[in-house]
C-alpha positions as CSV (number, residue, x, y, z in Angstrom):
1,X,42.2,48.4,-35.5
2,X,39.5,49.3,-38.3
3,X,37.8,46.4,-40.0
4,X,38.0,46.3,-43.2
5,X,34.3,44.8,-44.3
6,X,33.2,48.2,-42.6
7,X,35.2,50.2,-44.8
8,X,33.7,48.4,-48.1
9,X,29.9,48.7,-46.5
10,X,30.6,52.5,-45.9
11,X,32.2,53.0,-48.8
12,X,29.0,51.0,-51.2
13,X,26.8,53.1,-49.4
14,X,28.3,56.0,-50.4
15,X,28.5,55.8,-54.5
16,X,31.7,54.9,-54.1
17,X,32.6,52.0,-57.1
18,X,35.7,50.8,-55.7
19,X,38.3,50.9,-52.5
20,X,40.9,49.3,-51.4
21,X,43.5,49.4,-48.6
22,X,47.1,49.2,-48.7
23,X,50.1,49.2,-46.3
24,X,51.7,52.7,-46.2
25,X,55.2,51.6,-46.8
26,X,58.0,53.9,-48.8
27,X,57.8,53.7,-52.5
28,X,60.7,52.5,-55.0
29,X,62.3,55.5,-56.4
30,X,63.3,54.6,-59.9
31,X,60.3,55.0,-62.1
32,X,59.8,58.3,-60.8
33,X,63.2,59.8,-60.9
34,X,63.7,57.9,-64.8
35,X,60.4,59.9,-65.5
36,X,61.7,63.1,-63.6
37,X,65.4,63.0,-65.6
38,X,64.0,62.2,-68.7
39,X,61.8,65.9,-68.2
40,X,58.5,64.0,-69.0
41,X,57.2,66.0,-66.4
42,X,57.8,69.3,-69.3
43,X,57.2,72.5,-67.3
44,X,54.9,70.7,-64.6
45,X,57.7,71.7,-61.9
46,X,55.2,70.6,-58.8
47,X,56.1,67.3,-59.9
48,X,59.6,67.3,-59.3
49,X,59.0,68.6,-55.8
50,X,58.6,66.9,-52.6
51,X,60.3,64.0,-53.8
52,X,60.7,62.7,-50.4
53,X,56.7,63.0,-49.4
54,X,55.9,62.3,-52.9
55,X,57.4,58.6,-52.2
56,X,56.8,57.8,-48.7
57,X,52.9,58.6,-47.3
58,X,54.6,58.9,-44.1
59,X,56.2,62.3,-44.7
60,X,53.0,63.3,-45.3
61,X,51.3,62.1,-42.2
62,X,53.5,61.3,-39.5
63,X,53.1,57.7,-38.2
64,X,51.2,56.5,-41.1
65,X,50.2,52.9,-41.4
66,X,47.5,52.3,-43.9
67,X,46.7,53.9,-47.4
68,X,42.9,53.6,-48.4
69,X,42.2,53.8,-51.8
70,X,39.0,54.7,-53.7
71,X,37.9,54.9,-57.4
72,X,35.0,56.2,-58.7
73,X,33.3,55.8,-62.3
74,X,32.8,59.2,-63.6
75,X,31.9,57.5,-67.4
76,X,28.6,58.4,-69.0
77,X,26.3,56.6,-71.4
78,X,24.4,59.7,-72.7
79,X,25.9,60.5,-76.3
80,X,26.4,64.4,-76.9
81,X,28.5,63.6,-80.2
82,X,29.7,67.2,-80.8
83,X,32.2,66.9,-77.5
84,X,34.0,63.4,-78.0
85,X,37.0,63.9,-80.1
86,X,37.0,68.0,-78.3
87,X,36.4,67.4,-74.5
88,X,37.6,64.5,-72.4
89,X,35.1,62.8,-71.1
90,X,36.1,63.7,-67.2
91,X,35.9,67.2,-67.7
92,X,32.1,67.4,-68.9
93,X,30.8,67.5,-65.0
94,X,31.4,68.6,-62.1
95,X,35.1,69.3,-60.9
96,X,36.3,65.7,-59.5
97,X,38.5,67.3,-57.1
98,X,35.6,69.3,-55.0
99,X,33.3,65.8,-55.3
100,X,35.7,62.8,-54.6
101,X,36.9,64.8,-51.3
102,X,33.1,65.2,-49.9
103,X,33.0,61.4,-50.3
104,X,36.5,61.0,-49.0
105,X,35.1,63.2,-46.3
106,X,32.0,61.2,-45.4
107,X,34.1,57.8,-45.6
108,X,36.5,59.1,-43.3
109,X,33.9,60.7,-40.8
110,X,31.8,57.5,-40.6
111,X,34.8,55.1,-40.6
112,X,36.9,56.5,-37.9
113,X,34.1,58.0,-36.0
114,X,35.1,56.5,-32.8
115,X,38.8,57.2,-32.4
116,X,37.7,61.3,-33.8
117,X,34.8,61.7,-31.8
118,X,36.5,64.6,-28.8
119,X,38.9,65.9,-31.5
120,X,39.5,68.6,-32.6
121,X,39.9,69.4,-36.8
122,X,43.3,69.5,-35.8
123,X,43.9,66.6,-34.0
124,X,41.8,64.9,-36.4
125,X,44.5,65.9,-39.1
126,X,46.5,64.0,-37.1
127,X,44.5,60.5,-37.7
128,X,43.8,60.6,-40.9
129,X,44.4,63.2,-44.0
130,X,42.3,62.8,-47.4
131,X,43.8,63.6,-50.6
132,X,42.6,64.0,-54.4
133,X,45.5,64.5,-56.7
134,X,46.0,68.1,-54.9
135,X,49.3,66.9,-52.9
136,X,52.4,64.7,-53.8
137,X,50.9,61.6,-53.6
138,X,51.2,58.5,-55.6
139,X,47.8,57.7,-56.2
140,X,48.3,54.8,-59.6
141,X,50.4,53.1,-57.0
142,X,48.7,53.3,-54.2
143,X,45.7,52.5,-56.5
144,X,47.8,49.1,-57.6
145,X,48.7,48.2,-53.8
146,X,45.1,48.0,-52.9
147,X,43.8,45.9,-55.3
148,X,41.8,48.6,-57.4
149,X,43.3,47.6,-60.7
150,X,46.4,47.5,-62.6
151,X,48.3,50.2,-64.3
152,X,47.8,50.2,-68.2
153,X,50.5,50.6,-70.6
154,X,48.8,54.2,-71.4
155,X,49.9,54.6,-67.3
156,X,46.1,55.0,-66.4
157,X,44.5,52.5,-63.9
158,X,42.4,49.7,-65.6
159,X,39.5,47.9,-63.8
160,X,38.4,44.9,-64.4
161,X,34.6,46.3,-63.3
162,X,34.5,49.9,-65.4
163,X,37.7,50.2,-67.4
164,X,39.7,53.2,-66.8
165,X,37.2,55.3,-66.5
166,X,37.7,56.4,-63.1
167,X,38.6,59.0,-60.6
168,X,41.3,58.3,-57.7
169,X,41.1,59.6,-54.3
170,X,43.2,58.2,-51.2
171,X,43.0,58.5,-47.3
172,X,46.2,58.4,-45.1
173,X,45.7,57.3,-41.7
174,X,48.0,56.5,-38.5
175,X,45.2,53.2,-38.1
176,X,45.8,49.7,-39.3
177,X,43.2,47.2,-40.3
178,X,42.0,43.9,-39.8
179,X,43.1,42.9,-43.4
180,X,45.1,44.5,-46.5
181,X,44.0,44.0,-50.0
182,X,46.4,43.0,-52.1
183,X,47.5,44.0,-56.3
184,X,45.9,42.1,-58.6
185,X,47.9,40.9,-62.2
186,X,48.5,43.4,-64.8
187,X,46.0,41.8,-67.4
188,X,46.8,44.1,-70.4
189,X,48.5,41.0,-71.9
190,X,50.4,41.6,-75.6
191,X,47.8,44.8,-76.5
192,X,49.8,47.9,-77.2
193,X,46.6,49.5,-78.8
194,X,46.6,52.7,-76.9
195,X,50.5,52.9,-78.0
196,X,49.7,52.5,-81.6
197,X,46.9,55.2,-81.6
198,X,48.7,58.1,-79.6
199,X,49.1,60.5,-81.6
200,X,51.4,62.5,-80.4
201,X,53.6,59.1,-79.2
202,X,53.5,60.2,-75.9
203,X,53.1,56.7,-74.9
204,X,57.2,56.2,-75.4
205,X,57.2,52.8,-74.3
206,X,54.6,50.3,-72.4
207,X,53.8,52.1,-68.9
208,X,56.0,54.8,-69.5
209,X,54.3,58.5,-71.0
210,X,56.6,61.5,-71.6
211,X,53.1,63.9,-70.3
212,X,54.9,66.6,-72.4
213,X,54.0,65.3,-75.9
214,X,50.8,65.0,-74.5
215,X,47.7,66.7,-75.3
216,X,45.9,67.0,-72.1
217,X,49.4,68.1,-70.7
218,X,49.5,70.8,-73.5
219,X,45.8,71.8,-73.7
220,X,45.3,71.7,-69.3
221,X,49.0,72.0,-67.8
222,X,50.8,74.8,-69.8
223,X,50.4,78.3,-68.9
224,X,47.3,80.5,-71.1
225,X,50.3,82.6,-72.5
226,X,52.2,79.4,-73.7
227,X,52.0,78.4,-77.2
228,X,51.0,75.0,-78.1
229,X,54.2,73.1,-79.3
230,X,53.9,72.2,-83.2
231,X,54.6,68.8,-82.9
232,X,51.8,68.4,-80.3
233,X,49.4,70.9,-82.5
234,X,49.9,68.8,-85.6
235,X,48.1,65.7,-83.4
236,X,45.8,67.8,-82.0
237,X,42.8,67.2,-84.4
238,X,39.7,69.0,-83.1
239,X,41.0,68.6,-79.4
240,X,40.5,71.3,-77.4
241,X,40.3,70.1,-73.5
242,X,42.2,66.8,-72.8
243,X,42.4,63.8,-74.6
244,X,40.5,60.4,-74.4
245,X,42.3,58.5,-77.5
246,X,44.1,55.9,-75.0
247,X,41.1,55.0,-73.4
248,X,39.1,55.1,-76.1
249,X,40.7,52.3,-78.2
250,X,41.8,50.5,-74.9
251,X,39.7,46.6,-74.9
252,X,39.0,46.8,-71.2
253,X,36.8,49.7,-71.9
254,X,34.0,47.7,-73.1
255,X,33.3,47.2,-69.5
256,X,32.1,50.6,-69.1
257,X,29.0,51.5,-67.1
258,X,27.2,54.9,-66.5
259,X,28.3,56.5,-63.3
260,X,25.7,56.9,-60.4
261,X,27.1,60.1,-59.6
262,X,25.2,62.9,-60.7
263,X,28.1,65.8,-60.2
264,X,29.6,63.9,-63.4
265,X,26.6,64.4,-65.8
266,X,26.9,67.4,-68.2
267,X,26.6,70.9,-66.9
268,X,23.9,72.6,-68.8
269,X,26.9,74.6,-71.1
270,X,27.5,71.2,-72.7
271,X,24.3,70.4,-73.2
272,X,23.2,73.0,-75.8
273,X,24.1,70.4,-79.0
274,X,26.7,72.1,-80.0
275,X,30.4,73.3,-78.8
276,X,30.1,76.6,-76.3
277,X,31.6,80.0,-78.2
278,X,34.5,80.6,-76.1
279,X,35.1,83.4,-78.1
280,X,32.3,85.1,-77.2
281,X,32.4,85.0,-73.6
282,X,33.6,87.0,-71.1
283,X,35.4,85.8,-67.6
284,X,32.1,86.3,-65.7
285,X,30.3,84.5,-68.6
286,X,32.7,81.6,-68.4
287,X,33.0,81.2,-64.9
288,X,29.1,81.0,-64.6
289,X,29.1,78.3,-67.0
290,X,32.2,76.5,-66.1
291,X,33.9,78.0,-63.6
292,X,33.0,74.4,-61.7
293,X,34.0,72.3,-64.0
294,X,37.7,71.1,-64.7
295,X,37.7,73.7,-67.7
296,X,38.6,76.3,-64.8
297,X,42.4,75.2,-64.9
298,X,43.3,76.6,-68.3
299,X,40.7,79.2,-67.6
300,X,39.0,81.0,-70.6
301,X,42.2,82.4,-71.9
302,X,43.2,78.8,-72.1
303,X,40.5,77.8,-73.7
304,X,40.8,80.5,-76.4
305,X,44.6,79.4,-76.5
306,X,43.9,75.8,-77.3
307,X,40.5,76.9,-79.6
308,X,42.7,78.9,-82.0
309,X,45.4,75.3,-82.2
310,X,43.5,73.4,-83.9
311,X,44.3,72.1,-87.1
Protein backbone atom coordinates (compact mmCIF):
# COMPACT_ATOMS: atom_id res chain seq x y z
CA UNK A 1 0.00 0.00 0.00
CA UNK A 2 1.56 3.46 -1.09
CA UNK A 3 1.08 6.35 1.35
CA UNK A 4 -0.32 8.97 0.11
CA UNK A 5 1.63 11.99 2.08
CA UNK A 6 4.65 10.43 0.08
CA UNK A 7 3.14 10.87 -3.13
CA UNK A 8 2.32 14.77 -2.38
CA UNK A 9 6.17 15.22 -0.81
CA UNK A 10 7.50 13.60 -4.21
CA UNK A 11 5.41 15.13 -6.15
CA UNK A 12 6.19 19.15 -4.46
CA UNK A 13 9.60 18.22 -4.90
CA UNK A 14 9.31 17.83 -8.29
CA UNK A 15 7.59 21.21 -9.71
CA UNK A 16 4.69 19.52 -9.72
CA UNK A 17 1.56 22.22 -8.69
CA UNK A 18 -1.05 19.75 -8.01
CA UNK A 19 -1.95 15.75 -7.59
CA UNK A 20 -4.31 13.85 -6.54
CA UNK A 21 -5.47 10.22 -6.32
CA UNK A 22 -8.53 8.50 -7.24
CA UNK A 23 -10.09 5.03 -7.20
CA UNK A 24 -9.81 3.42 -10.77
CA UNK A 25 -13.40 2.47 -11.07
CA UNK A 26 -15.42 2.30 -14.65
CA UNK A 27 -16.66 5.63 -15.83
CA UNK A 28 -20.49 6.50 -16.69
CA UNK A 29 -20.96 6.33 -20.31
CA UNK A 30 -23.44 8.96 -21.13
CA UNK A 31 -21.66 12.18 -21.50
CA UNK A 32 -19.32 10.68 -23.67
CA UNK A 33 -21.44 8.76 -26.08
CA UNK A 34 -24.16 12.23 -26.11
CA UNK A 35 -20.83 14.07 -27.04
CA UNK A 36 -19.75 11.12 -29.47
CA UNK A 37 -23.52 11.02 -31.32
CA UNK A 38 -23.88 14.52 -31.38
CA UNK A 39 -20.31 14.38 -33.74
CA UNK A 40 -18.72 17.04 -31.46
CA UNK A 41 -15.88 15.14 -31.78
CA UNK A 42 -15.89 16.64 -35.95
CA UNK A 43 -13.31 14.53 -37.79
CA UNK A 44 -11.17 13.74 -34.45
CA UNK A 45 -12.05 9.84 -35.15
CA UNK A 46 -9.38 8.68 -32.26
CA UNK A 47 -11.92 9.91 -30.12
CA UNK A 48 -14.63 7.66 -30.93
CA UNK A 49 -12.24 4.76 -30.55
CA UNK A 50 -11.54 2.52 -27.67
CA UNK A 51 -14.61 3.37 -26.11
CA UNK A 52 -14.28 0.55 -23.83
CA UNK A 53 -10.52 1.60 -22.51
CA UNK A 54 -11.47 5.06 -22.98
CA UNK A 55 -14.06 4.48 -19.88
CA UNK A 56 -12.60 1.99 -17.69
CA UNK A 57 -8.61 2.54 -16.65
CA UNK A 58 -8.71 -1.01 -16.21
CA UNK A 59 -8.63 -2.02 -19.88
CA UNK A 60 -5.83 -0.10 -20.03
CA UNK A 61 -3.84 -1.64 -17.27
CA UNK A 62 -4.99 -4.89 -16.19
CA UNK A 63 -5.80 -5.05 -12.41
CA UNK A 64 -5.89 -1.40 -11.92
CA UNK A 65 -6.77 0.10 -8.64
CA UNK A 66 -5.66 3.62 -8.25
CA UNK A 67 -5.55 6.66 -10.76
CA UNK A 68 -2.97 9.41 -9.76
CA UNK A 69 -3.55 12.61 -11.05
CA UNK A 70 -1.29 15.64 -11.57
CA UNK A 71 -1.58 19.23 -12.86
CA UNK A 72 0.86 21.55 -13.65
CA UNK A 73 0.70 25.48 -14.17
CA UNK A 74 2.18 26.12 -17.55
CA UNK A 75 0.81 30.12 -17.22
CA UNK A 76 3.31 32.94 -17.65
CA UNK A 77 3.50 36.49 -16.25
CA UNK A 78 5.95 37.82 -18.94
CA UNK A 79 3.76 39.93 -21.42
CA UNK A 80 4.82 39.42 -25.27
CA UNK A 81 1.58 41.37 -26.45
CA UNK A 82 1.96 40.53 -30.14
CA UNK A 83 1.01 36.60 -29.41
CA UNK A 84 -2.21 36.90 -27.05
CA UNK A 85 -5.18 37.04 -29.21
CA UNK A 86 -2.78 34.65 -32.10
CA UNK A 87 -1.12 31.86 -29.95
CA UNK A 88 -2.62 30.06 -26.94
CA UNK A 89 -0.86 30.53 -24.24
CA UNK A 90 0.13 26.66 -23.77
CA UNK A 91 1.66 26.42 -27.04
CA UNK A 92 4.42 29.25 -26.55
CA UNK A 93 7.04 26.53 -24.70
CA UNK A 94 8.07 23.58 -24.66
CA UNK A 95 5.74 20.57 -25.98
CA UNK A 96 3.68 19.55 -22.59
CA UNK A 97 3.48 16.09 -23.79
CA UNK A 98 7.52 15.41 -23.79
CA UNK A 99 7.72 17.48 -20.24
CA UNK A 100 4.71 16.30 -17.99
CA UNK A 101 5.79 12.50 -18.87
CA UNK A 102 9.59 13.14 -17.55
CA UNK A 103 7.88 14.31 -14.34
CA UNK A 104 5.33 11.59 -14.56
CA UNK A 105 8.38 9.44 -14.96
CA UNK A 106 10.42 10.68 -12.00
CA UNK A 107 7.15 10.50 -9.71
CA UNK A 108 6.59 7.11 -10.65
CA UNK A 109 10.26 5.92 -10.32
CA UNK A 110 10.66 7.44 -6.85
CA UNK A 111 7.19 6.49 -5.64
CA UNK A 112 7.08 2.92 -6.44
CA UNK A 113 10.67 2.34 -6.20
CA UNK A 114 10.37 -0.58 -3.93
CA UNK A 115 7.83 -2.79 -5.49
CA UNK A 116 10.05 -2.00 -9.30
CA UNK A 117 13.29 -2.30 -8.02
CA UNK A 118 14.29 -6.25 -9.87
CA UNK A 119 11.87 -5.50 -12.73
CA UNK A 120 12.24 -5.37 -15.70
CA UNK A 121 10.70 -2.15 -18.21
CA UNK A 122 8.33 -4.70 -18.90
CA UNK A 123 7.15 -5.95 -15.82
CA UNK A 124 7.30 -2.46 -14.61
CA UNK A 125 4.54 -1.80 -17.37
CA UNK A 126 2.81 -4.03 -15.54
CA UNK A 127 2.67 -1.85 -12.07
CA UNK A 128 2.13 1.25 -13.22
CA UNK A 129 1.64 3.02 -16.88
CA UNK A 130 1.95 6.99 -17.23
CA UNK A 131 -0.12 8.83 -19.59
CA UNK A 132 -0.39 12.52 -21.10
CA UNK A 133 -3.34 12.96 -23.23
CA UNK A 134 -1.54 10.44 -25.81
CA UNK A 135 -3.98 7.35 -25.03
CA UNK A 136 -7.81 7.05 -24.36
CA UNK A 137 -7.90 8.27 -21.10
CA UNK A 138 -10.32 10.48 -19.30
CA UNK A 139 -8.04 12.75 -17.82
CA UNK A 140 -10.98 16.00 -16.72
CA UNK A 141 -12.46 13.15 -14.88
CA UNK A 142 -9.97 11.55 -13.43
CA UNK A 143 -8.74 15.15 -12.77
CA UNK A 144 -12.37 15.71 -10.83
CA UNK A 145 -12.12 12.29 -8.81
CA UNK A 146 -8.94 13.35 -7.26
CA UNK A 147 -9.71 16.46 -5.99
CA UNK A 148 -7.60 18.62 -8.50
CA UNK A 149 -10.48 20.91 -9.38
CA UNK A 150 -13.82 21.04 -10.94
CA UNK A 151 -14.72 21.01 -14.51
CA UNK A 152 -15.76 24.50 -15.86
CA UNK A 153 -18.68 25.15 -17.98
CA UNK A 154 -15.97 25.88 -20.86
CA UNK A 155 -15.20 21.83 -20.05
CA UNK A 156 -11.57 22.82 -18.87
CA UNK A 157 -10.47 22.02 -15.30
CA UNK A 158 -10.59 25.03 -12.81
CA UNK A 159 -8.34 25.32 -9.68
CA UNK A 160 -8.99 27.01 -6.97
CA UNK A 161 -4.89 27.64 -6.67
CA UNK A 162 -3.96 28.69 -10.56
CA UNK A 163 -7.16 28.80 -12.57
CA UNK A 164 -7.27 26.64 -15.56
CA UNK A 165 -4.19 27.21 -16.48
CA UNK A 166 -2.87 23.90 -16.33
CA UNK A 167 -1.57 20.74 -17.90
CA UNK A 168 -3.05 17.14 -16.93
CA UNK A 169 -0.98 14.09 -16.73
CA UNK A 170 -2.21 10.68 -14.92
CA UNK A 171 -0.53 7.43 -13.64
CA UNK A 172 -2.39 4.08 -13.65
CA UNK A 173 -1.22 1.61 -11.21
CA UNK A 174 -2.24 -2.04 -9.95
CA UNK A 175 -1.32 -0.33 -6.16
CA UNK A 176 -3.75 1.11 -3.66
CA UNK A 177 -3.14 3.74 -1.12
CA UNK A 178 -3.43 4.61 2.33
CA UNK A 179 -6.02 7.36 1.42
CA UNK A 180 -8.10 8.69 -1.73
CA UNK A 181 -8.75 12.27 -2.36
CA UNK A 182 -11.97 13.06 -2.97
CA UNK A 183 -13.93 15.84 -5.79
CA UNK A 184 -14.32 18.95 -4.51
CA UNK A 185 -17.78 21.35 -5.45
CA UNK A 186 -18.10 22.71 -8.90
CA UNK A 187 -17.65 26.48 -7.74
CA UNK A 188 -18.39 28.15 -11.13
CA UNK A 189 -21.79 29.20 -9.53
CA UNK A 190 -24.35 31.28 -11.97
CA UNK A 191 -21.22 32.64 -14.35
CA UNK A 192 -21.71 31.63 -18.00
CA UNK A 193 -18.96 34.22 -19.05
CA UNK A 194 -16.82 31.94 -21.02
CA UNK A 195 -20.30 30.90 -22.82
CA UNK A 196 -21.22 34.46 -23.71
CA UNK A 197 -17.71 35.25 -25.14
CA UNK A 198 -17.19 32.05 -27.41
CA UNK A 199 -17.15 33.12 -30.43
CA UNK A 200 -17.74 30.50 -32.41
CA UNK A 201 -20.58 29.18 -29.64
CA UNK A 202 -18.85 26.11 -29.29
CA UNK A 203 -19.70 26.23 -25.73
CA UNK A 204 -23.42 24.75 -26.70
CA UNK A 205 -24.58 24.54 -23.31
CA UNK A 206 -22.80 24.71 -19.61
CA UNK A 207 -20.13 21.75 -19.59
CA UNK A 208 -20.92 20.64 -22.85
CA UNK A 209 -18.40 21.97 -26.17
CA UNK A 210 -19.17 20.75 -29.70
CA UNK A 211 -14.85 20.88 -30.25
CA UNK A 212 -15.86 21.27 -33.91
CA UNK A 213 -17.01 24.82 -33.88
CA UNK A 214 -13.97 25.37 -32.12
CA UNK A 215 -11.00 27.13 -32.97
CA UNK A 216 -8.23 25.25 -31.49
CA UNK A 217 -10.08 22.16 -33.01
CA UNK A 218 -10.03 23.94 -36.41
CA UNK A 219 -6.55 25.65 -36.23
CA UNK A 220 -4.59 22.26 -34.30
CA UNK A 221 -6.95 19.03 -35.16
CA UNK A 222 -7.95 19.27 -38.91
CA UNK A 223 -5.72 18.04 -41.47
CA UNK A 224 -3.03 20.90 -43.30
CA UNK A 225 -5.05 20.27 -46.56
CA UNK A 226 -8.47 20.96 -44.80
CA UNK A 227 -10.07 24.24 -45.27
CA UNK A 228 -11.04 26.15 -42.28
CA UNK A 229 -14.94 26.02 -42.06
CA UNK A 230 -16.47 29.63 -42.73
CA UNK A 231 -18.53 29.79 -39.84
CA UNK A 232 -15.40 29.00 -37.62
CA UNK A 233 -13.14 31.51 -39.99
CA UNK A 234 -15.64 34.40 -39.46
CA UNK A 235 -14.68 34.05 -35.37
CA UNK A 236 -11.33 33.51 -35.99
CA UNK A 237 -10.07 37.13 -35.52
CA UNK A 238 -6.24 37.22 -35.57
CA UNK A 239 -6.16 33.56 -34.22
CA UNK A 240 -3.78 31.51 -35.64
CA UNK A 241 -2.79 28.57 -33.12
CA UNK A 242 -5.49 27.71 -30.50
CA UNK A 243 -7.65 29.74 -28.58
CA UNK A 244 -7.52 31.20 -25.03
CA UNK A 245 -11.02 33.37 -25.05
CA UNK A 246 -12.74 30.91 -22.35
CA UNK A 247 -10.01 31.19 -20.09
CA UNK A 248 -9.41 34.46 -20.64
CA UNK A 249 -12.68 35.99 -19.41
CA UNK A 250 -13.13 33.05 -16.88
CA UNK A 251 -13.19 34.92 -12.98
CA UNK A 252 -11.20 32.08 -11.50
CA UNK A 253 -8.32 33.15 -13.64
CA UNK A 254 -7.35 35.89 -11.52
CA UNK A 255 -5.72 33.35 -9.43
CA UNK A 256 -3.02 32.91 -11.90
CA UNK A 257 0.64 32.50 -10.99
CA UNK A 258 3.81 32.26 -13.16
CA UNK A 259 4.73 28.62 -13.66
CA UNK A 260 8.11 27.38 -12.11
CA UNK A 261 8.78 25.30 -15.03
CA UNK A 262 11.12 26.57 -17.32
CA UNK A 263 10.19 24.14 -20.54
CA UNK A 264 6.97 26.57 -20.52
CA UNK A 265 8.77 29.90 -21.03
CA UNK A 266 8.96 31.17 -24.61
CA UNK A 267 11.24 29.46 -27.11
CA UNK A 268 13.49 32.08 -28.54
CA UNK A 269 11.09 32.21 -32.04
CA UNK A 270 8.56 33.88 -29.91
CA UNK A 271 10.58 36.09 -28.45
CA UNK A 272 11.68 38.23 -31.39
CA UNK A 273 8.63 41.06 -30.60
CA UNK A 274 6.84 40.31 -33.30
CA UNK A 275 4.85 37.24 -34.95
CA UNK A 276 7.41 34.55 -36.74
CA UNK A 277 7.01 34.78 -40.96
CA UNK A 278 5.67 31.39 -41.46
CA UNK A 279 5.66 32.27 -44.90
CA UNK A 280 9.14 32.49 -45.21
CA UNK A 281 10.28 29.45 -43.76
CA UNK A 282 11.06 26.33 -44.87
CA UNK A 283 10.30 22.71 -43.02
CA UNK A 284 13.93 22.64 -41.74
CA UNK A 285 13.61 26.32 -40.73
CA UNK A 286 10.40 25.55 -38.87
CA UNK A 287 11.23 22.57 -37.28
CA UNK A 288 14.47 24.27 -35.79
CA UNK A 289 12.38 26.87 -34.41
CA UNK A 290 9.40 24.94 -33.35
CA UNK A 291 9.60 21.66 -34.22
CA UNK A 292 9.39 21.27 -30.12
CA UNK A 293 6.81 23.17 -29.44
CA UNK A 294 3.04 22.22 -29.75
CA UNK A 295 3.10 24.17 -33.22
CA UNK A 296 4.60 20.77 -34.65
CA UNK A 297 0.94 19.23 -34.78
CA UNK A 298 -0.45 21.28 -37.64
CA UNK A 299 3.13 21.45 -38.88
CA UNK A 300 4.17 24.42 -41.07
CA UNK A 301 1.74 23.69 -43.76
CA UNK A 302 -0.77 24.17 -41.01
CA UNK A 303 0.42 27.05 -39.94
CA UNK A 304 0.37 28.65 -43.44
CA UNK A 305 -3.26 27.01 -43.64
CA UNK A 306 -4.61 28.84 -40.61
CA UNK A 307 -2.21 32.22 -41.40
CA UNK A 308 -3.94 32.75 -44.74
CA UNK A 309 -7.81 32.33 -42.51
CA UNK A 310 -7.70 35.14 -40.93
CA UNK A 311 -10.14 37.65 -41.28
Amino acid sequence: MLNHKTLVKISNNLGIDKVGVSLADAIQSDKLIKWLDNAYHGQMNYMARNREKRLDPRELLPGARSVISIFVNYHQQDQIPHLDGVISKYARGLDYHLVLKDLLHDLAGKLFAEQIADLSRSARARVYRVFVDSAPVMEKHWAVAAGIGWQGKHSNVITREFGSWGFLGEIITTETFDHYDMAIPDLCGTCVACIDACPTSAIVEPYLVDGSKCISYATIELEPEVSIPDDIRAGMDDWIFGCDICQDVCPWNRFEKSSGIKAFEPVEGFRSGRLPEFHQMDEDGFQRQFGKTPLERPGLLGMLRNQSAKR
